[in-house]
C-alpha positions in Angstrom: 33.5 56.1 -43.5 31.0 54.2 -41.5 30.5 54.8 -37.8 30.3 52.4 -35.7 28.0 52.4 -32.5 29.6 50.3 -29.3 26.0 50.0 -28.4 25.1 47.7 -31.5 27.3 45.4 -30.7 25.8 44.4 -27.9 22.4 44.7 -29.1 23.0 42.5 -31.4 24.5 39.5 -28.9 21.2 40.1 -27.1 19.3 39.4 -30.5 21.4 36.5 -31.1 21.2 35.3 -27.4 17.6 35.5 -27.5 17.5 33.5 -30.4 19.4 31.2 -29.0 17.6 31.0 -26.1 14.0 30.7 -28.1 15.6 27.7 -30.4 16.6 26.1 -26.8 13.6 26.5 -25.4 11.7 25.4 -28.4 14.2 22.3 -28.1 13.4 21.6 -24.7 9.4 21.5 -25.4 9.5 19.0 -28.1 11.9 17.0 -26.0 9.4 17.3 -22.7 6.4 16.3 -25.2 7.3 12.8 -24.9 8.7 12.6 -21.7 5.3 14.0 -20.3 3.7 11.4 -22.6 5.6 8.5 -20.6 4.9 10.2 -17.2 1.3 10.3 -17.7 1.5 6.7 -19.3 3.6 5.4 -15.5 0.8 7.4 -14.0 -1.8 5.8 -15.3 0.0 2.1 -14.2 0.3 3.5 -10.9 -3.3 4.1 -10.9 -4.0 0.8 -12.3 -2.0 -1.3 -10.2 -3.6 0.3 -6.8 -6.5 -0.2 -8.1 -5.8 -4.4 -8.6 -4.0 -4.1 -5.3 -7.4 -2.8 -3.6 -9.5 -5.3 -5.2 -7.2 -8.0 -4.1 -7.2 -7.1 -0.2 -10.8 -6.8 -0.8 -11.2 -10.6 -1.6 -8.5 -11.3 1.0 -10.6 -9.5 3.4 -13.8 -11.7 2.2 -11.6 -14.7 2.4 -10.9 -15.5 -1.0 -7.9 -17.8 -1.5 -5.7 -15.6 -3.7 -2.8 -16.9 -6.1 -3.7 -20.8 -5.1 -4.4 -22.8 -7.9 -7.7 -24.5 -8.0 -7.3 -28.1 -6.6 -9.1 -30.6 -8.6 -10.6 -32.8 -6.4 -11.0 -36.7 -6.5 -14.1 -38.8 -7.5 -16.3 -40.7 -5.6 -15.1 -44.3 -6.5 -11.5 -44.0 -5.1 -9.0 -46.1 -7.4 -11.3 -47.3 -9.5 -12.4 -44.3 -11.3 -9.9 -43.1 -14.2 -10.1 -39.5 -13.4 -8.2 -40.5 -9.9 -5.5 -41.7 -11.4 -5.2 -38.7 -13.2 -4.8 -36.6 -10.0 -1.7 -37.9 -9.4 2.0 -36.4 -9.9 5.2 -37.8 -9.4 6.6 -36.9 -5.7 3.2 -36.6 -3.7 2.9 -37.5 -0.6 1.3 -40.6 0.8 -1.5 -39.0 2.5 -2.8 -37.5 -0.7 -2.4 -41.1 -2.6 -4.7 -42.2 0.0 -6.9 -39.7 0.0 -7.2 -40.1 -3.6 -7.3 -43.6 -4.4 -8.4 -44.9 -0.5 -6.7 -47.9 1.5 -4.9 -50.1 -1.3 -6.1 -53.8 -1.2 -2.7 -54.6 0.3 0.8 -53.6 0.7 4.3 -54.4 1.1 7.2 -52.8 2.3 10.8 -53.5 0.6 13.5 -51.3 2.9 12.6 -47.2 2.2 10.2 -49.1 -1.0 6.1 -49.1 -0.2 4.2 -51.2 -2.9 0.4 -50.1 -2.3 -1.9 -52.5 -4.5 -5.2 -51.5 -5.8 -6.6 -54.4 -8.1 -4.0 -55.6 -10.4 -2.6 -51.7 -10.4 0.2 -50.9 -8.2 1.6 -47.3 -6.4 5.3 -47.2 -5.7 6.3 -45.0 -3.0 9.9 -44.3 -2.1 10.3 -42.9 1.3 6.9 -41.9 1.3 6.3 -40.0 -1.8 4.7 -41.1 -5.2 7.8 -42.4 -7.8 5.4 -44.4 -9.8 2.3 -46.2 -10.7 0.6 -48.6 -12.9 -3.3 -48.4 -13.2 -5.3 -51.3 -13.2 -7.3 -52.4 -16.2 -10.7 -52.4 -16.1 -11.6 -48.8 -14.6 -14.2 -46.4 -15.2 -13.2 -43.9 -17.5 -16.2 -41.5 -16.6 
């Protein structure tokens, strides 16, 4: 006959409790490997990005224009110069025509139409913005 000892059975939950708890906890660790991984990783773009933040109010503080694209500016030889014609995009306003190409040789105005001549090439404004151009022949291409 064996005996029996009431105290073993619960020794033995503990065991197995503990063991369970040890697997879990060894679970857990791997699990919080990677996720420590990725918090270190956002960490370090946290770091990063106040870093570019500082730098940037530090030129906006110098006066540095930030985030404005670099405006290519016109020649010396208004429309006659190919690279001016260039400069120009569909929709612009009148004032920057001019200040591209200068004062056309003449003009004519057909109801919300402006026709702006410069040599035999012609600007077509419609309600005072760019729609089109032609560019005269002839022009320096330098």
């Amino acid at each position: 006959m064996s005996y029996f000892h009431p105290g073993a059975d619960v020794l033995a939950r503990i065991v197995l409790l503990t063991l369970l708890l040890l697997t879990t906890q060894a679970g857990f660790s791997a699990d919080e490997m990677p996720q420590n991984r990725e918090i270190e990783h956002l960490n370090q773009q946290v770091r990063e990005l106040q870093q570019r933040v500082e730098r940037l109010e530090g030129e906006i503080a110098q006066g540095v224009p930030v985030n404005r694209a670099r405006e290519v500016e016109p020649v010396p030889g208004g429309w006659r110069k190919s690279h001016n014609w260039q400069l120009l995009t569909e929709g612009m306003a009148g004032y920057r025509v001019r200040e591209i190409l200068g004062e056309p040789d003449r003009e004519k105005t057909v109801k919300k139409f402006e026709f702006w001549y410069y040599g035999d090439g012609k600007v077509k404004m419609y309600l005072r913005r760019l729609s089109s151009w032609e560019i005269p022949r002839g022009i320096d291409t330098e």
